[in-house]
C-alpha positions as CSV (number, residue, x, y, z in Angstrom):
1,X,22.8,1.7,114.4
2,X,20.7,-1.3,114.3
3,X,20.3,-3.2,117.2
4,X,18.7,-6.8,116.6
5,X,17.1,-9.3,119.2
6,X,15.2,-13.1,118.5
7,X,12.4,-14.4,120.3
8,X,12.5,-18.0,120.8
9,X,10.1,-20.4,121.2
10,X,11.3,-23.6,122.1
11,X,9.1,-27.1,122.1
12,X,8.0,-27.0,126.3
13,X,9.7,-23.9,127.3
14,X,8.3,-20.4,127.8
15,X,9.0,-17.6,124.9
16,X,12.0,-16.2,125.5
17,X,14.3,-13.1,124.0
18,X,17.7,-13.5,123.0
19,X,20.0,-10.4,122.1
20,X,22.0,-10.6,118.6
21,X,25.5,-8.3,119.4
22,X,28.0,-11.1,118.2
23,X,27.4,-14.1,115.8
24,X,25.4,-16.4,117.4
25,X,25.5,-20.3,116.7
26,X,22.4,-22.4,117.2
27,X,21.9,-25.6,118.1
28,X,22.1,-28.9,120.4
29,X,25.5,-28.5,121.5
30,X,26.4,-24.7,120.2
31,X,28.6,-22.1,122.1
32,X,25.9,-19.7,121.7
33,X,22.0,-20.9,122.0
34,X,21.6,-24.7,122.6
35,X,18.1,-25.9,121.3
36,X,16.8,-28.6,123.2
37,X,15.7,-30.8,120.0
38,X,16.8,-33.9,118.8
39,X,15.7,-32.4,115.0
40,X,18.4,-29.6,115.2
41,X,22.3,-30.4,114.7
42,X,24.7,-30.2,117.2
43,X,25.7,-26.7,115.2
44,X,23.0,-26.0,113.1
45,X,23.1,-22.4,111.9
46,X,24.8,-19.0,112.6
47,X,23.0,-15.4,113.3
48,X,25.5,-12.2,112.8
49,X,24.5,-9.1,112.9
50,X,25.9,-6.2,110.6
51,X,25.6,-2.8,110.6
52,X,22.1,-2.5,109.7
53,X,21.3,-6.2,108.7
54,X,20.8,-9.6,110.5
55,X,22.3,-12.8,108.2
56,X,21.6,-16.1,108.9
57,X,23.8,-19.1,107.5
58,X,22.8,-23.1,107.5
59,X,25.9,-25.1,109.0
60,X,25.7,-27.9,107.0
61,X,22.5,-29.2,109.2
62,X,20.6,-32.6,108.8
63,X,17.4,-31.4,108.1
64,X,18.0,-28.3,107.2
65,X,16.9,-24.6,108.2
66,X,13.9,-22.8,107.0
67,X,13.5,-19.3,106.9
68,X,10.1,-17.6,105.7
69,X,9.0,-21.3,104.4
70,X,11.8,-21.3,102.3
71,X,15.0,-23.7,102.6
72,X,18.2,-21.8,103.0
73,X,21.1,-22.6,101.1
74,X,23.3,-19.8,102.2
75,X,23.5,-16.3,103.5
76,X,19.8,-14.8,104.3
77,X,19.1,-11.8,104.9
78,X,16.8,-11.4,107.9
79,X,14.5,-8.5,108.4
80,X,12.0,-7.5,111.2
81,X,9.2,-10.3,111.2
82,X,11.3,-12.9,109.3
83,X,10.5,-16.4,110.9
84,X,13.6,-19.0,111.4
85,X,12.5,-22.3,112.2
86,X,14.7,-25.4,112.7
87,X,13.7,-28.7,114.1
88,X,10.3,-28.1,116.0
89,X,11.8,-24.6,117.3
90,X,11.1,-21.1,115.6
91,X,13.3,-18.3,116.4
92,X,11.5,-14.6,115.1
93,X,13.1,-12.0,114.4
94,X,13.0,-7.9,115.9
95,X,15.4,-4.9,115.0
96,X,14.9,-1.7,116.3
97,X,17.2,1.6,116.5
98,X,20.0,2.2,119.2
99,X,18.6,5.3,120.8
100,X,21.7,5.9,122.9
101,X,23.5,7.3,119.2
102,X,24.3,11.0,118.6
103,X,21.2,12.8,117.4
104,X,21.5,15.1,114.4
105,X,22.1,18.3,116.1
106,X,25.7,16.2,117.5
107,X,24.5,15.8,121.0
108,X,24.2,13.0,122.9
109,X,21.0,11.3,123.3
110,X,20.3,10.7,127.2
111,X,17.0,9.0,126.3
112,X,17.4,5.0,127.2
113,X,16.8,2.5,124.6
114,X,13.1,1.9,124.3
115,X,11.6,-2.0,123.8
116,X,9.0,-2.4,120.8
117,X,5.7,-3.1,122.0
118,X,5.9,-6.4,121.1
119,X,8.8,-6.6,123.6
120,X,6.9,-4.8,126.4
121,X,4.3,-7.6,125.9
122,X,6.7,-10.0,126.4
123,X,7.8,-8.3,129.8
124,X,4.1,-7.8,130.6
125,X,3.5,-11.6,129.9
126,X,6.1,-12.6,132.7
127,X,8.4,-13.8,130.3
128,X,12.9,-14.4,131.1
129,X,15.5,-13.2,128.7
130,X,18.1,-15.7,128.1
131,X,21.7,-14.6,127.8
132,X,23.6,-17.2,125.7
133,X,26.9,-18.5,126.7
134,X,30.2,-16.5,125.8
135,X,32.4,-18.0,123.5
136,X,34.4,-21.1,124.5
């Protein structure tokens, strides 16, 4: 199974990581990641995660959400590298592989899921992992 993650960088604020498990809403005043910028929309776009793909929808936003350098004007598909940027703020986005799944011989792996190295920089950077809010 895919697991997916976003790394945001936020106008004055260090990098951080959020985990994608649930749909995520983004923006001012959002139940799920609130972005500090008076550019985004109280609400201004949803993250859900499927089974092996990460889709990202505009919520009818001001000034709209851009993904790649191109205006989205519904469901996006988001794949490893794809760059989400809304307001002043740019969210990127990482998959990788749940390593905890059955293997192929039908045994459980013990191994423990294993960051990208572009995670491990992060950690190596002194960088925080934000946990957004639970649902209201």
């Amino acid at each position: 199974m895919t697991i997916f993650w976003l790394q945001v960088s936020l106008r004055g604020q260090p990098v951080s990581v959020v985990p994608v498990q649930q749909p995520l809403v983004i923006g001012r005043d959002a139940e799920g990641l609130v972005v500090d910028d008076p550019t985004v929309s109280r609400r201004h776009l949803v993250v859900e995660p499927g089974r092996d793909v990460l889709v990202c929808r505009d919520l009818g936003s001001a000034n709209g959400t851009f993904v790649d350098g191109e205006r989205v004007t519904g469901a996006v598909h988001l794949r490893a590298g794809s760059r989400i940027r809304l307001g002043e703020s740019e969210l990127v986005v990482h998959e990788g592989r749940d390593t905890g799944a059955a293997t192929s011989s039908g045994q459980a792996a013990n191994a423990q899921e294993r960051p990208s190295e572009a995670m491990r920089d992060l950690g190596r950077a002194g960088r925080h992992t934000y946990m957004p809010r639970p649902p209201r």
